[in-house]
Every structure is written in C-alpha cells, then in structure tokens.
N, CA, C and O atoms as CSV, one atom per row, in Angstrom:
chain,resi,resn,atom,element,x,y,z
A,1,UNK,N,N,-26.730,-19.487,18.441
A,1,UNK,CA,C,-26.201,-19.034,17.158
A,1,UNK,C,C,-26.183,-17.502,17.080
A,1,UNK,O,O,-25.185,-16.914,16.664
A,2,UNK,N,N,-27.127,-16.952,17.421
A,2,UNK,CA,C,-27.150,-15.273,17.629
A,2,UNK,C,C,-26.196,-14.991,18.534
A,2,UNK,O,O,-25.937,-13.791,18.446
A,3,UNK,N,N,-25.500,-15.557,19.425
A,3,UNK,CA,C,-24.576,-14.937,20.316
A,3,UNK,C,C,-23.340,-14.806,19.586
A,3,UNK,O,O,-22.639,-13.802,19.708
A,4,UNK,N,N,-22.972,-15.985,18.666
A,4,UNK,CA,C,-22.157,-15.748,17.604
A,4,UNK,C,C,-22.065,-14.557,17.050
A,4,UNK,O,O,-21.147,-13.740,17.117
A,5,UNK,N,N,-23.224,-14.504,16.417
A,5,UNK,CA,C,-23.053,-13.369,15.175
A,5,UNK,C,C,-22.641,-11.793,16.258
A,5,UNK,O,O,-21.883,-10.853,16.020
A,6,UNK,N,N,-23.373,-12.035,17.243
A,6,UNK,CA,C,-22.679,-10.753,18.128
A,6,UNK,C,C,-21.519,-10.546,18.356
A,6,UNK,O,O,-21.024,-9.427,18.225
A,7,UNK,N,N,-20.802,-11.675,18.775
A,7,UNK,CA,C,-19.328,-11.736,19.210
A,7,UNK,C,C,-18.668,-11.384,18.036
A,7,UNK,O,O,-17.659,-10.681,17.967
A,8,UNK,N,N,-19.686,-12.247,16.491
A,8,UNK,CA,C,-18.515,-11.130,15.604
A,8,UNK,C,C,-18.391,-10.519,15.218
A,8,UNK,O,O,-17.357,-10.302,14.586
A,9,UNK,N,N,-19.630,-9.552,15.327
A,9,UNK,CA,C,-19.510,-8.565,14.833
A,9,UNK,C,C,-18.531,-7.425,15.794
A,9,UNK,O,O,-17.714,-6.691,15.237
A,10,UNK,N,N,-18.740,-7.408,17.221
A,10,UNK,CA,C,-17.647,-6.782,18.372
A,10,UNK,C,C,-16.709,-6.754,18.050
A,10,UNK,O,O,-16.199,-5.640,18.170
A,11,UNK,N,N,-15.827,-7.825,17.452
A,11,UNK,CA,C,-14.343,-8.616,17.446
A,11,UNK,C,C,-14.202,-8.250,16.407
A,11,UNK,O,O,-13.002,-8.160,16.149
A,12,UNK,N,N,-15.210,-7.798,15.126
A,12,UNK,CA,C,-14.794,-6.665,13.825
A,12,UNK,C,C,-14.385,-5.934,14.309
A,12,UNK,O,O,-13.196,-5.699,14.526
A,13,UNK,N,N,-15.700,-5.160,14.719
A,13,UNK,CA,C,-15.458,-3.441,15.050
A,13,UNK,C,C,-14.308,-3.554,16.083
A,13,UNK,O,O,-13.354,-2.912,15.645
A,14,UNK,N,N,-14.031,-4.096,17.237
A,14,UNK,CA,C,-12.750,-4.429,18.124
A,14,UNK,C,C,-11.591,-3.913,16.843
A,14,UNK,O,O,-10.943,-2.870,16.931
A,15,UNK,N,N,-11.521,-4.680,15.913
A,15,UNK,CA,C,-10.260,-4.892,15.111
A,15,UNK,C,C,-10.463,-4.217,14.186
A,15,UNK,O,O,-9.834,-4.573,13.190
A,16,UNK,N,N,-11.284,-3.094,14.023
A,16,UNK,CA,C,-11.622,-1.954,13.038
A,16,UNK,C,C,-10.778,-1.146,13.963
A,16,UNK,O,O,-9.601,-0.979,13.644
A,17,UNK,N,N,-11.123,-0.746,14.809
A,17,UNK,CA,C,-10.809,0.236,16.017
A,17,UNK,C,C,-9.523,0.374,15.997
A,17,UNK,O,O,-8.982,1.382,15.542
A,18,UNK,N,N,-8.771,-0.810,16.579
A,18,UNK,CA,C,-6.821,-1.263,16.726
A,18,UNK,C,C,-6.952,-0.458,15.556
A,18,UNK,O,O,-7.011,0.772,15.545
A,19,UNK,N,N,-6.980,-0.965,14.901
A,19,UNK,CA,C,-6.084,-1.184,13.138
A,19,UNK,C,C,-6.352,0.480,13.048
A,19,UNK,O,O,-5.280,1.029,13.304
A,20,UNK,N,N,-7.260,1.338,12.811
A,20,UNK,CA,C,-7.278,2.730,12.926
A,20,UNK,C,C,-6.530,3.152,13.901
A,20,UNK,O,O,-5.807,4.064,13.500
A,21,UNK,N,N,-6.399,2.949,14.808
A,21,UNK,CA,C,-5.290,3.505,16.378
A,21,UNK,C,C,-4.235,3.156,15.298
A,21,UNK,O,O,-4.209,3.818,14.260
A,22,UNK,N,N,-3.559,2.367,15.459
A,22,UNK,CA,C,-2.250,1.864,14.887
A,22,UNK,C,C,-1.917,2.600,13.988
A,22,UNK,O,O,-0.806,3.129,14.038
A,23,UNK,N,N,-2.947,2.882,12.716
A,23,UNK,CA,C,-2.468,3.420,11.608
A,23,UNK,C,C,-2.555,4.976,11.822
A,23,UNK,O,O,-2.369,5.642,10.804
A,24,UNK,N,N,-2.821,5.690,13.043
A,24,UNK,CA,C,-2.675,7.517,13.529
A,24,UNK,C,C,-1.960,6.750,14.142
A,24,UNK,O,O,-2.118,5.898,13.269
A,25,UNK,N,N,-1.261,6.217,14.900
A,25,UNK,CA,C,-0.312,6.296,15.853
A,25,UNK,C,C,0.970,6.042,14.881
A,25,UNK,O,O,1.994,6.365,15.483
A,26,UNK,N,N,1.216,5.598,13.660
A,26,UNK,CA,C,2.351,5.014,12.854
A,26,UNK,C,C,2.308,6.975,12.328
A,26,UNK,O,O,3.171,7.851,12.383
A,27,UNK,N,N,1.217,6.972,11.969
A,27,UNK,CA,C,1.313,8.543,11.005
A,27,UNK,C,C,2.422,9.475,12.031
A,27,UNK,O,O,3.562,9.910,11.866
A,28,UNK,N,N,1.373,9.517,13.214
A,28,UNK,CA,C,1.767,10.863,14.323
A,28,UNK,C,C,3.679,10.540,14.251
A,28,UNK,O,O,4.565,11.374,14.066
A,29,UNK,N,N,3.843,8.651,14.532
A,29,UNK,CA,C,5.544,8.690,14.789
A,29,UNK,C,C,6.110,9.125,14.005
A,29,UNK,O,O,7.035,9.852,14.370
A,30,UNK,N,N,5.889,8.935,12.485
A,30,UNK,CA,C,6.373,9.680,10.919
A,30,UNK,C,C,6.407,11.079,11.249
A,30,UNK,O,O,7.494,11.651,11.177
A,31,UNK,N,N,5.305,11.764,11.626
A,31,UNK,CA,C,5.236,12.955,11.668
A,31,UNK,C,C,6.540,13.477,12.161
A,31,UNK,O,O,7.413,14.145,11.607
A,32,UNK,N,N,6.394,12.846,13.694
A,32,UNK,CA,C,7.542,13.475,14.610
A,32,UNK,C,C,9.037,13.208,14.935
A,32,UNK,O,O,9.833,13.556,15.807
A,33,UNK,N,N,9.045,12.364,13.734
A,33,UNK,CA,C,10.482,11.872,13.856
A,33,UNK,C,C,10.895,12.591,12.545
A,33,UNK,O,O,12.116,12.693,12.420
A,34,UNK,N,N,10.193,13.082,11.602
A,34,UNK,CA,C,10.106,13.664,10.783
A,34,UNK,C,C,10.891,15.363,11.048
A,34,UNK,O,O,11.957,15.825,10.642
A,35,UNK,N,N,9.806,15.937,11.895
A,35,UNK,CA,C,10.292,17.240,12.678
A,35,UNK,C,C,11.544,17.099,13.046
A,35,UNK,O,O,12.568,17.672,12.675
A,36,UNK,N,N,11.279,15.980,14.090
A,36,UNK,CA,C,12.977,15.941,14.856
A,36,UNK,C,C,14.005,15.649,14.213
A,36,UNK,O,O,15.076,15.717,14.816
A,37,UNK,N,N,13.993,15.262,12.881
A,37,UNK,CA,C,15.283,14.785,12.014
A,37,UNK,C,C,15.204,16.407,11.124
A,37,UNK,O,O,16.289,16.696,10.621
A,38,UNK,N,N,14.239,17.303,10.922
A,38,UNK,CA,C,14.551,18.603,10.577
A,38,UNK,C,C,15.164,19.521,11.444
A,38,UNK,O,O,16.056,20.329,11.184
A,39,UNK,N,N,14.485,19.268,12.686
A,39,UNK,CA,C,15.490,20.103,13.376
A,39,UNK,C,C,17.236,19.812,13.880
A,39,UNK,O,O,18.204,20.559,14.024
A,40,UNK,N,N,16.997,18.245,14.051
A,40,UNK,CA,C,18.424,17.840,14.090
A,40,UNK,C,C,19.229,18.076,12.969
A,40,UNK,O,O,20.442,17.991,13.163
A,41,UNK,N,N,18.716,18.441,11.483
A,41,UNK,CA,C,19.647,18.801,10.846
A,41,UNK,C,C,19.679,20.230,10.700
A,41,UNK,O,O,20.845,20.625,10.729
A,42,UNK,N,N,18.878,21.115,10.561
A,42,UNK,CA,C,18.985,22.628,11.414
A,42,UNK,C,C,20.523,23.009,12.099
A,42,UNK,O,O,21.592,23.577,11.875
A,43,UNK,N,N,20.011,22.494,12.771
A,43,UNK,CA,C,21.402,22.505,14.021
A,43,UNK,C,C,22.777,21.991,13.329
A,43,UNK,O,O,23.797,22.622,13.604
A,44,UNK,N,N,22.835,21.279,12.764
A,44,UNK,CA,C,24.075,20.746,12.669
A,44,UNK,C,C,24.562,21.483,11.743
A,44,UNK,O,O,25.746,21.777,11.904
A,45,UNK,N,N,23.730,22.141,10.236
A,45,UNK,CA,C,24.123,22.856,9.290
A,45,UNK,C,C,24.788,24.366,10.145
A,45,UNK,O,O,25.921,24.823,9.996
A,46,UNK,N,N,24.040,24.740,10.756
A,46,UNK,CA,C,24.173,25.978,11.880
A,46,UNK,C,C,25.753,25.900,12.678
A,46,UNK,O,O,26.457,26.909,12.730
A,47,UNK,N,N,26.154,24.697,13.225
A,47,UNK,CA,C,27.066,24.205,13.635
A,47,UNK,C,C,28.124,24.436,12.446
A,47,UNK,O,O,28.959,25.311,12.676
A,48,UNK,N,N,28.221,23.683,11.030
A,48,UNK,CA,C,28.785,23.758,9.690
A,48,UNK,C,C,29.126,25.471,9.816
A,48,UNK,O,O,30.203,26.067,9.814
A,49,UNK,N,N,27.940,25.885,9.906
A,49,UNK,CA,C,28.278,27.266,9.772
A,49,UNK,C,C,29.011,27.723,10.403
A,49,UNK,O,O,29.892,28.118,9.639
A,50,UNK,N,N,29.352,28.041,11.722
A,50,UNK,CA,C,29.907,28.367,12.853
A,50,UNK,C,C,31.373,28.303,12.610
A,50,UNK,O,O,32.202,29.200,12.459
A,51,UNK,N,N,31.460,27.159,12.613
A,51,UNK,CA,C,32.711,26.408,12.134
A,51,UNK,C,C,34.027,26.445,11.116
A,51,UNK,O,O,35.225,26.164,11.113
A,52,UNK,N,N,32.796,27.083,10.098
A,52,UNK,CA,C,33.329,27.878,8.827
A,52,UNK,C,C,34.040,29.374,9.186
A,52,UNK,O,O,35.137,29.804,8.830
A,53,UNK,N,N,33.046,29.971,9.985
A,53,UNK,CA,C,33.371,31.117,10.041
A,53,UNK,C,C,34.204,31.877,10.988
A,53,UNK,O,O,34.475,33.078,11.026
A,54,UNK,N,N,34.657,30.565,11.994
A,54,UNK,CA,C,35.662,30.771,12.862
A,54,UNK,C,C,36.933,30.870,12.585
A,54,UNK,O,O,37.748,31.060,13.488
C-alpha cells in the first residue's frame, strides 16, 4: 500500500512538472510569434511606404 502512495505522489509532481513546461512553452510561442507578426508588419508598412513614394 505505501508503494502506492509513492507512485502517486511521483505521477503528481510528474504531471505538475508537464503542465508547467507546457504552460512556458505555450507563453514563450505567444511571445514569439507575437514579435514575428510585429516585425512582419514593420516591413510591409515600410514596403507601403516605398511604394508610395516611388
């Protein structure tokens, strides 16, 4: 019966662990798709510009 309670407590903390990874790894992709959709529009306004002034 004690080997139980070990295994579940592991297989918490196991699934404490994931679930924190997952939820910085979801943030960091927000982050950086975030950036990259600022700079992709950067550029394109820059482009707008160009364009205009040709």
């Amino acid at each position: 019966m004690e080997i139980l309670h070990v295994l579940g407590f592991l297989a918490g903390v196991t699934i404490y662990f994931v679930t924190l990874y997952y939820i910085g790894l979801n943030r960091w992709l927000v982050a950086e798709h975030t950036k990259i959709y600022g700079e992709f529009k950067a550029i394109k306004d820059e482009l707008a510009a160009l364009k205009k002034s040709a």
